[in-house]
N, C-alpha and C positions, 0 to 999 in steps of 0.2 A: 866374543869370537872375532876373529881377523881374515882377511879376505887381501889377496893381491889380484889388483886389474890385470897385471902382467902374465897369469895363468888362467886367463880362461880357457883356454882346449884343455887342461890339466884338470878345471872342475867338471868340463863336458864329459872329460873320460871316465872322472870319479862318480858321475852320477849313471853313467851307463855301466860302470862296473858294477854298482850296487844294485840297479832293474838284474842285472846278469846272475849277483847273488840271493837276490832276492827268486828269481826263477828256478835256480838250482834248489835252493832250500824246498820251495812250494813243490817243484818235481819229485825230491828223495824223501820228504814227508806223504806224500798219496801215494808213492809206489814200496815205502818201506813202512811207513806211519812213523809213532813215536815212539818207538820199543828199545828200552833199557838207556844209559846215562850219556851213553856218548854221543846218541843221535838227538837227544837233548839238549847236550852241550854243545853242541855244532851249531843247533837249532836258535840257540838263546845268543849263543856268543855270538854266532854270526849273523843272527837278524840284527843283533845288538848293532853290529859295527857296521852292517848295511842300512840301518832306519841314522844312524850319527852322521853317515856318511852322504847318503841321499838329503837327507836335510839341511847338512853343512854346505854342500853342493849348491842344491838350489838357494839357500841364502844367497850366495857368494854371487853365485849369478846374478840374481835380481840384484843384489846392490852393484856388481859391475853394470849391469844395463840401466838404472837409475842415474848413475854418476855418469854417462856417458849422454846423457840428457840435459846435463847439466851448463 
């Protein structure tokens, strides 16, 4: 994986966008559940690219705050 120092507000935003999708999914699963393909598909893709995207996030962070110690 790769990270630029130059975008940190960029992975701040990407990691709060993923808490943001990560809150919608856990809201439309307890008020609809998981009933038929597309609210599974929604469910799976988009936790998918919210759990890649939170953790790419904080990566990228922690190594721009490491190198800045340096």
């Amino acid at each position: 994986m790769s990270y630029d120092p130059l975008k940190k507000s960029e992975y701040q935003f990407r990691l709060v966008a993923s808490v943001v999708i990560y809150a919608m999914l856990i809201y439309v699963t307890t008020t609809h559940g998981l009933r038929g393909p597309a609210l599974f598909e929604v469910g799976l893709f988009g936790g998918a690219f919210a759990t890649l995207t939170f953790c790419h996030s904080i990566w990228a962070l922690w190594k721009i705050r490491t190198q800045g110690r340096d």
